[in-house]
PDB file of N, CA, C, O and CB in Angstrom:
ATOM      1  N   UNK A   1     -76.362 -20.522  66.296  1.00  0.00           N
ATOM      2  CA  UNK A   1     -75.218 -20.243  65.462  1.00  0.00           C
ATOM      3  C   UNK A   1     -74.018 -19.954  66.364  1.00  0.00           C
ATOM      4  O   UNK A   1     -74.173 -19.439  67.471  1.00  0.00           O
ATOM      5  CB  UNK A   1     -75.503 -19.056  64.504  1.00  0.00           C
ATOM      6  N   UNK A   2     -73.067 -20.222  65.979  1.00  0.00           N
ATOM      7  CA  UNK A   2     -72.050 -20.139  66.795  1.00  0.00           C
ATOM      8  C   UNK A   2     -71.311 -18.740  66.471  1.00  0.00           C
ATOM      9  O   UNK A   2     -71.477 -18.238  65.360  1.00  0.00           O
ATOM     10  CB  UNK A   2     -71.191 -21.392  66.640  1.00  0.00           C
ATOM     11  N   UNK A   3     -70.348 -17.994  67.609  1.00  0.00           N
ATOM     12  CA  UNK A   3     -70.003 -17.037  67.602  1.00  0.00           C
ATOM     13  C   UNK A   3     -68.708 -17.222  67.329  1.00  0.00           C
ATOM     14  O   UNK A   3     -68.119 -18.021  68.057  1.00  0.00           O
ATOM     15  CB  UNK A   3     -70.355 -16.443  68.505  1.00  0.00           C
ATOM     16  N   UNK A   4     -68.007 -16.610  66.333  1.00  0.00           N
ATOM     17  CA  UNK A   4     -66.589 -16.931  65.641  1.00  0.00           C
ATOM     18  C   UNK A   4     -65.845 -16.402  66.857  1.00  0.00           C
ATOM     19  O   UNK A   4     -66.188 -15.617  67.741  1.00  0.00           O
ATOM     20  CB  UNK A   4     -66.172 -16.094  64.015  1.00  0.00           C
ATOM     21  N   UNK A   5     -64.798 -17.030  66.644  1.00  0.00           N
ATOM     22  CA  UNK A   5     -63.946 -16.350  68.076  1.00  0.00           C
ATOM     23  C   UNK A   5     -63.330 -14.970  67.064  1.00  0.00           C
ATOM     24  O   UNK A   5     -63.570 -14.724  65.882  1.00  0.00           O
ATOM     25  CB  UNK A   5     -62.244 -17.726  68.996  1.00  0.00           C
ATOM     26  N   UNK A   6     -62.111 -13.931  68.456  1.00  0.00           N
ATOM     27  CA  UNK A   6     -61.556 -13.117  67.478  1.00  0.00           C
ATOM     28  C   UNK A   6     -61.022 -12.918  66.936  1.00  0.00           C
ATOM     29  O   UNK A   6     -60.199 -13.832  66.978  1.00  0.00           O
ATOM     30  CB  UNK A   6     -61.386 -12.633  67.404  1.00  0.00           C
ATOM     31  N   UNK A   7     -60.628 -12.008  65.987  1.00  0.00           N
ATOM     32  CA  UNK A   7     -59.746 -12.627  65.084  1.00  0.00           C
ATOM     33  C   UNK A   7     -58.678 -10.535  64.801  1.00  0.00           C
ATOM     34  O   UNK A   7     -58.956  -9.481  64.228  1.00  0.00           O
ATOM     35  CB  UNK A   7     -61.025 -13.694  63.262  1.00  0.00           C
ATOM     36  N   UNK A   8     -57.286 -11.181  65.799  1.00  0.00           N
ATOM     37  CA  UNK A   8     -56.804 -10.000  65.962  1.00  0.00           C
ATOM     38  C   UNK A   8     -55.580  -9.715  65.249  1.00  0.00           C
ATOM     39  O   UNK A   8     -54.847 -10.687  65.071  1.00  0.00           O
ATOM     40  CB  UNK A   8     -56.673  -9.801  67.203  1.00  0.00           C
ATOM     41  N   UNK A   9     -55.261  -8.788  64.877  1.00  0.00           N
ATOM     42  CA  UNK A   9     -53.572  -8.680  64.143  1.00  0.00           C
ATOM     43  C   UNK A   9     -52.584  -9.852  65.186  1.00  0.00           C
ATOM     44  O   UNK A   9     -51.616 -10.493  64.776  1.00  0.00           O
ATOM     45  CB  UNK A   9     -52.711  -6.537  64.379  1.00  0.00           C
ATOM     46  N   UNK A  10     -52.933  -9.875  66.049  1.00  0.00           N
ATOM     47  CA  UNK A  10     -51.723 -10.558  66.665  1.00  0.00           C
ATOM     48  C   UNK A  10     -51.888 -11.580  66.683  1.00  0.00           C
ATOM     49  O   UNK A  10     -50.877 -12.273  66.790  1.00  0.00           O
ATOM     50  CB  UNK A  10     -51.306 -10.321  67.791  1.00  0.00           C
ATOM     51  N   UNK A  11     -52.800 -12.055  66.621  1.00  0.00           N
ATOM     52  CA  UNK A  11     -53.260 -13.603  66.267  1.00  0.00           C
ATOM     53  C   UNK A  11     -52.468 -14.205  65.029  1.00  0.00           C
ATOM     54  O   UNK A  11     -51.696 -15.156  64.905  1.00  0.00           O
ATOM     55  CB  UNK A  11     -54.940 -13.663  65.860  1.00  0.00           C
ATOM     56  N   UNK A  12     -53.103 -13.036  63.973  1.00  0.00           N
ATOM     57  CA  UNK A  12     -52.323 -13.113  62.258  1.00  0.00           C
ATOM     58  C   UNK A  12     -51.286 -13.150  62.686  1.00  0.00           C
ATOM     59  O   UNK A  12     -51.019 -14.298  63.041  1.00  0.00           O
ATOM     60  CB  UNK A  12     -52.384 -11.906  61.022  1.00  0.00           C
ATOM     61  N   UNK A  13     -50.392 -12.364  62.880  1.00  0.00           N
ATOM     62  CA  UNK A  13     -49.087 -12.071  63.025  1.00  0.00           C
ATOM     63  C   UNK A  13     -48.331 -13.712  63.861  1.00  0.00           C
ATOM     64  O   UNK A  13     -47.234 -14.209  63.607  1.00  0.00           O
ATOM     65  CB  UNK A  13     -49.035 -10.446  64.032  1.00  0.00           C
ATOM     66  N   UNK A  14     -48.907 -13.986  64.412  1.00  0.00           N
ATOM     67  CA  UNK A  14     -48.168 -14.997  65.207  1.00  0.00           C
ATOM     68  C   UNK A  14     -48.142 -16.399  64.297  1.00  0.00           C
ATOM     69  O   UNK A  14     -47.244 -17.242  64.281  1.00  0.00           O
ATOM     70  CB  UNK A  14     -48.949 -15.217  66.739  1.00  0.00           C
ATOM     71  N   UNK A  15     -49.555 -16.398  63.447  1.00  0.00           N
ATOM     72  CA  UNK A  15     -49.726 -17.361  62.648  1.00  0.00           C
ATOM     73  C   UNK A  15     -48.986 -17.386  61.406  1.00  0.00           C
ATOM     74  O   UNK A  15     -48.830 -18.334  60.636  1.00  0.00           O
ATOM     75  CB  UNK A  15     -50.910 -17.428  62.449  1.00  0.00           C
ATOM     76  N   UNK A  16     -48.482 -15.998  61.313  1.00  0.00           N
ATOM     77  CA  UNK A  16     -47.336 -15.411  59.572  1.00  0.00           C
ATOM     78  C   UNK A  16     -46.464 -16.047  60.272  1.00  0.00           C
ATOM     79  O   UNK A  16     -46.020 -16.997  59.627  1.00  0.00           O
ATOM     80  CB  UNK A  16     -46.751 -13.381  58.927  1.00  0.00           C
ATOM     81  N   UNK A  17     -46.051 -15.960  61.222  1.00  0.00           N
ATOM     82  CA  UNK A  17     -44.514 -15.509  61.571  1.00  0.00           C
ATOM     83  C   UNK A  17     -43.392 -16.914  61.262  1.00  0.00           C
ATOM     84  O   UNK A  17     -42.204 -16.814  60.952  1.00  0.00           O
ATOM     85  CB  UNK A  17     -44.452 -15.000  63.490  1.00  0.00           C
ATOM     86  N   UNK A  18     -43.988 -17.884  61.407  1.00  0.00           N
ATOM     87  CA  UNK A  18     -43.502 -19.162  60.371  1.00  0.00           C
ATOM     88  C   UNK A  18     -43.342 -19.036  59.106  1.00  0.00           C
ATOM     89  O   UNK A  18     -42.561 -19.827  58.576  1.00  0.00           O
ATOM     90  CB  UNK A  18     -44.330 -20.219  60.311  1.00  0.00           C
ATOM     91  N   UNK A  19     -44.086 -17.929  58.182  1.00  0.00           N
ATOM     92  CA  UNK A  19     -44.182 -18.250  57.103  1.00  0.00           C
ATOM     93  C   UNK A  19     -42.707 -17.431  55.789  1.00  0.00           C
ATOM     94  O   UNK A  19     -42.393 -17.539  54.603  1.00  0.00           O
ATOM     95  CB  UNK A  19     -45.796 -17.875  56.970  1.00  0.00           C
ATOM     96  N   UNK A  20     -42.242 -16.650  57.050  1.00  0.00           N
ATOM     97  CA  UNK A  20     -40.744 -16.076  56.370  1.00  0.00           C
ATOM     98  C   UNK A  20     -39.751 -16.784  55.264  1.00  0.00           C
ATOM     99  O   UNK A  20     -39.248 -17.770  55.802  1.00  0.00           O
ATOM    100  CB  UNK A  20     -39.779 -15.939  57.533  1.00  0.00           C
ATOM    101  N   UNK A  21     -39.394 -16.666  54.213  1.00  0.00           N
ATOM    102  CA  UNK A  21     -38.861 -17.303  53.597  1.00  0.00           C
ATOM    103  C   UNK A  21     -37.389 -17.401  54.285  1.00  0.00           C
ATOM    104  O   UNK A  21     -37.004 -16.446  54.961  1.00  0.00           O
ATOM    105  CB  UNK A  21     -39.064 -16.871  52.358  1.00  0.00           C
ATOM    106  N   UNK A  22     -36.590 -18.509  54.124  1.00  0.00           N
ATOM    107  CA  UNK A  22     -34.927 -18.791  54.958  1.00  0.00           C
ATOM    108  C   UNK A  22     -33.937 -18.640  53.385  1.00  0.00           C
ATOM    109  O   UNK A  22     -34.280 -18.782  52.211  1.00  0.00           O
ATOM    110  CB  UNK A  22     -34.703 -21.039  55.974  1.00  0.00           C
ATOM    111  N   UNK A  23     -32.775 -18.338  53.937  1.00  0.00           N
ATOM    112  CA  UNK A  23     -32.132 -18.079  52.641  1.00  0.00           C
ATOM    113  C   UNK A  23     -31.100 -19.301  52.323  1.00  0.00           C
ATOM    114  O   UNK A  23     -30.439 -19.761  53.255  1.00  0.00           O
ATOM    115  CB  UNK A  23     -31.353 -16.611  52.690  1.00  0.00           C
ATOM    116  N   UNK A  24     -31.026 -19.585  51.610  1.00  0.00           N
ATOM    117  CA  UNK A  24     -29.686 -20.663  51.211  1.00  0.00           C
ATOM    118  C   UNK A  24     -28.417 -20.557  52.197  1.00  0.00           C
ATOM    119  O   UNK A  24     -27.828 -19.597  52.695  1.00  0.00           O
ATOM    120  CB  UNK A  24     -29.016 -20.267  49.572  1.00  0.00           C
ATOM    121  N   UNK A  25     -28.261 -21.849  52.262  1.00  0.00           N
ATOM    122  CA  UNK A  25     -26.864 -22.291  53.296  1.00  0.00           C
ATOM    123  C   UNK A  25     -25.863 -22.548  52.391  1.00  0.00           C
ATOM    124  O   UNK A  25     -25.960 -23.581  51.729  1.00  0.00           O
ATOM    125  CB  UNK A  25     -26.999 -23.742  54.324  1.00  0.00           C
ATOM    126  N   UNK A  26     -24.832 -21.752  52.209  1.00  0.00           N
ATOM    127  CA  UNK A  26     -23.805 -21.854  51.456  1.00  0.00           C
ATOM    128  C   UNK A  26     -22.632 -22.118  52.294  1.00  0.00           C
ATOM    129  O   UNK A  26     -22.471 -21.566  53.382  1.00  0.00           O
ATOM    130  CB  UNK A  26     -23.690 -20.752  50.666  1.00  0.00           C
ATOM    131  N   UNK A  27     -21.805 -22.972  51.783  1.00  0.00           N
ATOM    132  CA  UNK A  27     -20.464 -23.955  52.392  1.00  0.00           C
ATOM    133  C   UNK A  27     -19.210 -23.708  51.660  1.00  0.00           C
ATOM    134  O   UNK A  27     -19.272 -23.551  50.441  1.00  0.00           O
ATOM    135  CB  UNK A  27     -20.712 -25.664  52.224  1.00  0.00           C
ATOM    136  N   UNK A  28     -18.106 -23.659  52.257  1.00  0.00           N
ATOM    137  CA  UNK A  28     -17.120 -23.883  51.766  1.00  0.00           C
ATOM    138  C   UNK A  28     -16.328 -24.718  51.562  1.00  0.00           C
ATOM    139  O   UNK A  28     -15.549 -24.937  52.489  1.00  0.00           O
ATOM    140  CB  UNK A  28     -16.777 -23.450  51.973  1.00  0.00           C
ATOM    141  N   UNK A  29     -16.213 -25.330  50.612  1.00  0.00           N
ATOM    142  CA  UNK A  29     -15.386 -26.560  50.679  1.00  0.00           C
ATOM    143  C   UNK A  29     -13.507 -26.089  51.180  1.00  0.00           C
ATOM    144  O   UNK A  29     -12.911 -25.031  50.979  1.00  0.00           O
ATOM    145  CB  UNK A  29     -15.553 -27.344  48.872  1.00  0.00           C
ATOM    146  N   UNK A  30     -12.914 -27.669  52.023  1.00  0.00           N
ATOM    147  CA  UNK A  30     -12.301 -27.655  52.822  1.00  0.00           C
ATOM    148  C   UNK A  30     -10.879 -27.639  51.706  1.00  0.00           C
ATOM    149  O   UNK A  30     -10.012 -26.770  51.797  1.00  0.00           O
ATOM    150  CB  UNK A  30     -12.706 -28.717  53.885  1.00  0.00           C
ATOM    151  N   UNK A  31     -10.844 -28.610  50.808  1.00  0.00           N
ATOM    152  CA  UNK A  31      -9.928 -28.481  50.257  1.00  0.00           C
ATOM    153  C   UNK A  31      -9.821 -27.682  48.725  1.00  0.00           C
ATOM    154  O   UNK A  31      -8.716 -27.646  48.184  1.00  0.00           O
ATOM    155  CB  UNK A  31      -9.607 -29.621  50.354  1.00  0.00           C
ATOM    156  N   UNK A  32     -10.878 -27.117  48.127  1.00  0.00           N
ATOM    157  CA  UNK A  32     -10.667 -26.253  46.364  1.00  0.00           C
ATOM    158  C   UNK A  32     -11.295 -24.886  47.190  1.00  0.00           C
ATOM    159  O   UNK A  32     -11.576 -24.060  46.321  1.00  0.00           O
ATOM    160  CB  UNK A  32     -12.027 -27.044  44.432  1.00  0.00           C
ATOM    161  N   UNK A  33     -11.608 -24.362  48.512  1.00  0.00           N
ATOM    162  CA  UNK A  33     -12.170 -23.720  49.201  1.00  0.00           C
ATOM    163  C   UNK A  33     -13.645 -23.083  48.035  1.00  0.00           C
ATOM    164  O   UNK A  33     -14.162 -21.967  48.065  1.00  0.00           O
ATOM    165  CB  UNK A  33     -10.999 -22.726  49.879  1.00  0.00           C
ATOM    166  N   UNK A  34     -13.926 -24.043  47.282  1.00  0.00           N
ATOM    167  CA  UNK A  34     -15.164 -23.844  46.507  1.00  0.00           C
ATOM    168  C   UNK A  34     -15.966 -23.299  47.274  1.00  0.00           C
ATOM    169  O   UNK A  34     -15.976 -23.492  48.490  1.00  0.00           O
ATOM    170  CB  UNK A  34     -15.769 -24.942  45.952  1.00  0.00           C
ATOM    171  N   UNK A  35     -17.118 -22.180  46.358  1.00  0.00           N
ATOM    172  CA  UNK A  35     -18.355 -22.567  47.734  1.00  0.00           C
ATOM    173  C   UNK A  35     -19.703 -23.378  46.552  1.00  0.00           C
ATOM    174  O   UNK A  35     -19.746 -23.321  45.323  1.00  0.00           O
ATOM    175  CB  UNK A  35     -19.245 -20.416  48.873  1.00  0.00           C
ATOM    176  N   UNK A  36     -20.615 -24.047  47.474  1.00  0.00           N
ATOM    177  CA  UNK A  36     -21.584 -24.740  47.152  1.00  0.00           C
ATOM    178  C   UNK A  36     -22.818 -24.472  48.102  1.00  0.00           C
ATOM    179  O   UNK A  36     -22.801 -23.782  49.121  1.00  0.00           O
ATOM    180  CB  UNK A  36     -21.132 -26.046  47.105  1.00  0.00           C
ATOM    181  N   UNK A  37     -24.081 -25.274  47.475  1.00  0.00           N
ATOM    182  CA  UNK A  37     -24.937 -25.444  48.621  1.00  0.00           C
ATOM    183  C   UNK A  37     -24.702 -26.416  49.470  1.00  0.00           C
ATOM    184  O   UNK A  37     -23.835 -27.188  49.061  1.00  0.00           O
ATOM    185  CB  UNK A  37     -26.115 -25.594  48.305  1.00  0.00           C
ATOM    186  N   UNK A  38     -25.288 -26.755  50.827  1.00  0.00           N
ATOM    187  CA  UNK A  38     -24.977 -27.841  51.468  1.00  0.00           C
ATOM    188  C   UNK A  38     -25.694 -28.521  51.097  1.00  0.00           C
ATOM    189  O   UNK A  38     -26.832 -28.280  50.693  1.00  0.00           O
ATOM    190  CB  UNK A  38     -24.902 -27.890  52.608  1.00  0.00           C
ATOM    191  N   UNK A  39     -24.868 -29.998  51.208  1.00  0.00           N
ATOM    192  CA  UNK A  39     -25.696 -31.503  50.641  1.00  0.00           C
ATOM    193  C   UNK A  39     -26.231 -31.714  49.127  1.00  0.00           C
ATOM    194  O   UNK A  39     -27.038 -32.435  48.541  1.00  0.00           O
ATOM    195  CB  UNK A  39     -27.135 -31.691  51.504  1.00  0.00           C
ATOM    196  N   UNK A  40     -25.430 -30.799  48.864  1.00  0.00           N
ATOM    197  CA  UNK A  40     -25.242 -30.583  46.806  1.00  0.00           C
ATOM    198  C   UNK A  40     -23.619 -31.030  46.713  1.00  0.00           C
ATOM    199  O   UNK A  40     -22.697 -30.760  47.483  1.00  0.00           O
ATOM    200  CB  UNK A  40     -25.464 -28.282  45.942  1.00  0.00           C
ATOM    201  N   UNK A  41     -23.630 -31.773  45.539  1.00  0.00           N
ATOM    202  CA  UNK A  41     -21.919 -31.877  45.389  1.00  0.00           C
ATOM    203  C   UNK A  41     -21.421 -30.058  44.781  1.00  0.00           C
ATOM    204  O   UNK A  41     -22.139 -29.063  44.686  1.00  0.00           O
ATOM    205  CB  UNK A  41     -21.413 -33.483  43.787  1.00  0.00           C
ATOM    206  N   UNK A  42     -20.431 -30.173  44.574  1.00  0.00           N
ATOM    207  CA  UNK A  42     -20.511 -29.134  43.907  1.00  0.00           C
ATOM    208  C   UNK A  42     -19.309 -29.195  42.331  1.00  0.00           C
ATOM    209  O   UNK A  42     -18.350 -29.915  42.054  1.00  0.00           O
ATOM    210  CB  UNK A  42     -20.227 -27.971  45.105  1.00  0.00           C
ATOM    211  N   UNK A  43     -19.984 -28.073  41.626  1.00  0.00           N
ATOM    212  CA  UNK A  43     -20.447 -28.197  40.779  1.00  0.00           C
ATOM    213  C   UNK A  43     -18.666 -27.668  39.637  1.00  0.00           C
ATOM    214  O   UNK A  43     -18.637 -27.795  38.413  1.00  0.00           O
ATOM    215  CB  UNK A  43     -22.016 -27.367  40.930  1.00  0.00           C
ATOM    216  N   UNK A  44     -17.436 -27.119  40.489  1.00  0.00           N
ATOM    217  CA  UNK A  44     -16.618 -26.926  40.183  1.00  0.00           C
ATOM    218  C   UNK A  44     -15.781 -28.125  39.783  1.00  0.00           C
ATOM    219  O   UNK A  44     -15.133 -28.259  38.745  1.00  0.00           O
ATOM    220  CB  UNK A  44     -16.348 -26.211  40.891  1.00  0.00           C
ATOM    221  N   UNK A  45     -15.904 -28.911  40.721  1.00  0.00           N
ATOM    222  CA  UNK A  45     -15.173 -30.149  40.920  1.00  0.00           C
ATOM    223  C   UNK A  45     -15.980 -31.763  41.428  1.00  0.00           C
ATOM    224  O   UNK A  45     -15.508 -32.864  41.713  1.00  0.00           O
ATOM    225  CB  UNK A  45     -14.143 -29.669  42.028  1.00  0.00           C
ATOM    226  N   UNK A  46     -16.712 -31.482  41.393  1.00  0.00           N
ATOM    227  CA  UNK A  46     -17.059 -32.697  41.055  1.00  0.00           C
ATOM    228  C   UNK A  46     -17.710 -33.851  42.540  1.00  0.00           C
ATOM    229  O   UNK A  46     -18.380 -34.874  42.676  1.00  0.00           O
ATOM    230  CB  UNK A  46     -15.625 -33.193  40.288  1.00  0.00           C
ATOM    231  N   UNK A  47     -17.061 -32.962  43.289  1.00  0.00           N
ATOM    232  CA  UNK A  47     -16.780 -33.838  44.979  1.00  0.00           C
ATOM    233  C   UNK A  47     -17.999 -33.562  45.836  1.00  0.00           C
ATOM    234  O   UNK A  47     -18.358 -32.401  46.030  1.00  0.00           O
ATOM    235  CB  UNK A  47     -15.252 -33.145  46.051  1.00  0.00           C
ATOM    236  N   UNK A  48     -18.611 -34.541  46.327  1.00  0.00           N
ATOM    237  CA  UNK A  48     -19.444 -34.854  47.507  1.00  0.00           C
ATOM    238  C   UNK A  48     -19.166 -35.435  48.559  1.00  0.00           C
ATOM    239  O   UNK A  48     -18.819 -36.607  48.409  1.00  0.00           O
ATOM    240  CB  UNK A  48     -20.275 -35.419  47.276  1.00  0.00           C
ATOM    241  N   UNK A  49     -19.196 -34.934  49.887  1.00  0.00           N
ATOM    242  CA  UNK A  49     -18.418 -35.621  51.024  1.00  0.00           C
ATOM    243  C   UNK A  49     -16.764 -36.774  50.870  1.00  0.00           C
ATOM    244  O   UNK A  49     -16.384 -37.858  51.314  1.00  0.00           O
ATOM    245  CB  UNK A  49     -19.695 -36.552  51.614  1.00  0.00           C
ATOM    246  N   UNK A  50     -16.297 -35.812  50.071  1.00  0.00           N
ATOM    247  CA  UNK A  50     -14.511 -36.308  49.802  1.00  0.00           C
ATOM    248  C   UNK A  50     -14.724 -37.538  48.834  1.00  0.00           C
ATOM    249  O   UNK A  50     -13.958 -38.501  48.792  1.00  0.00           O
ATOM    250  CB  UNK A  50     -13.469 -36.965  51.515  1.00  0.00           C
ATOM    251  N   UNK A  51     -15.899 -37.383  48.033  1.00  0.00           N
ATOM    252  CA  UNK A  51     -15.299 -38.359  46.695  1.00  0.00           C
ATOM    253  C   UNK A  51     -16.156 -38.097  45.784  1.00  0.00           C
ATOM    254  O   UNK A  51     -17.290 -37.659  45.977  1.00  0.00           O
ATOM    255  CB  UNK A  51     -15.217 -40.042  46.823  1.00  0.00           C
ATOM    256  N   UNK A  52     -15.578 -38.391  44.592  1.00  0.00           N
ATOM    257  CA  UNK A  52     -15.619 -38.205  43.019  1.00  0.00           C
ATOM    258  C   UNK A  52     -17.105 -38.276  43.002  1.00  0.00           C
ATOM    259  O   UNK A  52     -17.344 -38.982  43.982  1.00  0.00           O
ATOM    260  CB  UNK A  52     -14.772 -39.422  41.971  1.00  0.00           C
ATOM    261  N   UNK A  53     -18.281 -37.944  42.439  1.00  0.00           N
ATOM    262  CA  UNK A  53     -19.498 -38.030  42.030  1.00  0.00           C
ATOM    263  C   UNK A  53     -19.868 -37.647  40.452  1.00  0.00           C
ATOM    264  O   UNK A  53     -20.948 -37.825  39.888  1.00  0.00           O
ATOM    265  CB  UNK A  53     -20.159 -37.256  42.940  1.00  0.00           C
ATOM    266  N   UNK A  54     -19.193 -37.326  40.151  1.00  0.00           N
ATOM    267  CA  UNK A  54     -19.172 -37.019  38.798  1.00  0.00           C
ATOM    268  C   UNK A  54     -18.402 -36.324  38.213  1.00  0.00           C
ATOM    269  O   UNK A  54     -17.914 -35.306  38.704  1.00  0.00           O
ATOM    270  CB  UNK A  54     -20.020 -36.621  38.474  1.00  0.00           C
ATOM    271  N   UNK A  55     -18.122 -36.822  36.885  1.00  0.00           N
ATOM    272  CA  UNK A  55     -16.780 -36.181  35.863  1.00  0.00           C
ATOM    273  C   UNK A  55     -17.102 -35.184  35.520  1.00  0.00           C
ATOM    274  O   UNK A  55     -18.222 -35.061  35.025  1.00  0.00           O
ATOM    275  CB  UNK A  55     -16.310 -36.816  34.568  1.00  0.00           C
ATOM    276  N   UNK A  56     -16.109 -33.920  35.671  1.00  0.00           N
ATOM    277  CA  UNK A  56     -16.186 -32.493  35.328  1.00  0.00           C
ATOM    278  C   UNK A  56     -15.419 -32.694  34.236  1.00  0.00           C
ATOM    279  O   UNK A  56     -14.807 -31.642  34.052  1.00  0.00           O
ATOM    280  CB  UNK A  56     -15.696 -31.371  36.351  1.00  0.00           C
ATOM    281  N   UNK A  57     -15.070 -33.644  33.255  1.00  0.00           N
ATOM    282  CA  UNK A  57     -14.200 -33.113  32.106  1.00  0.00           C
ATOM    283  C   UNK A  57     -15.438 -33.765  31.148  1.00  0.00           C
ATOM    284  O   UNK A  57     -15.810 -33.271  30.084  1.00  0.00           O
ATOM    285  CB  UNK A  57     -12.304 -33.774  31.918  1.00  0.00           C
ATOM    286  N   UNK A  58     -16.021 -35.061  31.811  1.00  0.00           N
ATOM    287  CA  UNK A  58     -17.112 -35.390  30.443  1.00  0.00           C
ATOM    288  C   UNK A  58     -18.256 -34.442  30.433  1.00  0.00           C
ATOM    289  O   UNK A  58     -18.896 -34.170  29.418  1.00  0.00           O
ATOM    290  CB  UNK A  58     -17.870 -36.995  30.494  1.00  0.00           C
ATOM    291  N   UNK A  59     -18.443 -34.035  31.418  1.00  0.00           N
ATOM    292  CA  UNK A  59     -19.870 -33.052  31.183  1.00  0.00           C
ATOM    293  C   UNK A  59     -19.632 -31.750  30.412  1.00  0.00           C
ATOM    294  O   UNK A  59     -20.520 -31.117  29.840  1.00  0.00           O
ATOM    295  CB  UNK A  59     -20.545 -32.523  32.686  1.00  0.00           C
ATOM    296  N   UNK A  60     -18.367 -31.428  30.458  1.00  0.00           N
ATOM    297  CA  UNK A  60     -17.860 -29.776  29.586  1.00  0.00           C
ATOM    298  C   UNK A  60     -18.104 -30.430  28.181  1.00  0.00           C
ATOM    299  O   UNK A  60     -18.949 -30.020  27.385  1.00  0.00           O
ATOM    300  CB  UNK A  60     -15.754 -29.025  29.808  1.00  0.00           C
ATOM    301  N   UNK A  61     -17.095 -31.711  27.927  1.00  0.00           N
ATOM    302  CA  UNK A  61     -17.067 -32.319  26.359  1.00  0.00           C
ATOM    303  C   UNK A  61     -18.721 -32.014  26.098  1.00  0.00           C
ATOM    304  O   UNK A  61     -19.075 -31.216  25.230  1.00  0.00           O
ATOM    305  CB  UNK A  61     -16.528 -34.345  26.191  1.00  0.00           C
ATOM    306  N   UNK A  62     -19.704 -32.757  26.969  1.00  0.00           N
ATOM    307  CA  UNK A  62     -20.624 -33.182  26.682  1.00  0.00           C
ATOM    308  C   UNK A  62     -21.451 -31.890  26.461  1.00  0.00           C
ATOM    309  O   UNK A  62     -21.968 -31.902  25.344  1.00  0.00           O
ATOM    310  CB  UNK A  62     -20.970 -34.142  27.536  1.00  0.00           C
ATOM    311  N   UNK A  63     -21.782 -30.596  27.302  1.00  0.00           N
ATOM    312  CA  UNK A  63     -22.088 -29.332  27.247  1.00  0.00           C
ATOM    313  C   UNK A  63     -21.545 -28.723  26.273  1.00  0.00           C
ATOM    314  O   UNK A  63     -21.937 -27.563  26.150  1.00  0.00           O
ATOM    315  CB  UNK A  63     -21.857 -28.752  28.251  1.00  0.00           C
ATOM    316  N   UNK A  64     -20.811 -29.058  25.556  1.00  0.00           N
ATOM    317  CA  UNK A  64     -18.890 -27.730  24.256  1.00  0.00           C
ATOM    318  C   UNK A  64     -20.237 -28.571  22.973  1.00  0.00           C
ATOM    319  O   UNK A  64     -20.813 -27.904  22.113  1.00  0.00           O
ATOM    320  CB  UNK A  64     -15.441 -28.979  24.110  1.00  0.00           C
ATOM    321  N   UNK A  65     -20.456 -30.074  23.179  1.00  0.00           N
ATOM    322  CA  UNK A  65     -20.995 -31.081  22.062  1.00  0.00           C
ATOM    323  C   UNK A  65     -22.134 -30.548  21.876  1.00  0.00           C
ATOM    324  O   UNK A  65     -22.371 -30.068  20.767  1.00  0.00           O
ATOM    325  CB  UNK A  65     -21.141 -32.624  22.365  1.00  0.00           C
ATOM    326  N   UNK A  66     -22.901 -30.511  22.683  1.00  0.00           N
ATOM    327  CA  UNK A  66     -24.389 -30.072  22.988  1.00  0.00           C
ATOM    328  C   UNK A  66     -24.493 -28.418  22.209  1.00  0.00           C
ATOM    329  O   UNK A  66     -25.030 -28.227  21.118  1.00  0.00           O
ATOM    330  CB  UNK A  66     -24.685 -30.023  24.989  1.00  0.00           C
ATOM    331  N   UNK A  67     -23.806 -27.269  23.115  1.00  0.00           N
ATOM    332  CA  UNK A  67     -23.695 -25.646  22.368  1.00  0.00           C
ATOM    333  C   UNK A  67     -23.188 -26.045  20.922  1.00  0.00           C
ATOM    334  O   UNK A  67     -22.975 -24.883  20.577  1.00  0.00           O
ATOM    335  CB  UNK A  67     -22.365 -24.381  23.230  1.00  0.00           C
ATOM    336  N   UNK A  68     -22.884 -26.668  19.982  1.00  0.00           N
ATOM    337  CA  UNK A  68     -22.501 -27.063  18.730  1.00  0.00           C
ATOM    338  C   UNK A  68     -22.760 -27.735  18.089  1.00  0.00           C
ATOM    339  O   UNK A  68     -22.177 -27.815  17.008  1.00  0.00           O
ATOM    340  CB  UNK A  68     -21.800 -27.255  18.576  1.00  0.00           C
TER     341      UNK A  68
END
């Protein structure tokens, strides 16, 4: 039978120590100085790397349509 090797807090510990959760990277945009996540458009205006990605006036209509 084989003899388990040992098995020490610091062993654990070294093997946790990757396992920390990281917190969100938040950005400021350059020109509405919005903030967003990175590599998300964001969500004030509409803009992803300096162009339009989607209409912020149809999605309110469409959200005002939707609550009613």
């Amino acid at each position: 039978m084989v003899i388990r090797m040992r098995h020490t807090r610091a062993h654990t510990g070294n093997r946790r120590s990757h396992h920390a959760l990281k917190g969100n990277t938040i950005v400021t945009d350059a020109d509405t100085k919005t903030k967003h996540m990175r590599h998300r458009a964001s969500l004030d205006t509409g803009m992803y790397r300096g162009r339009q990605v989607f209409d912020i006036t149809k999605k309110a209509v469409k959200n005002a349509k939707k609550a009613s």
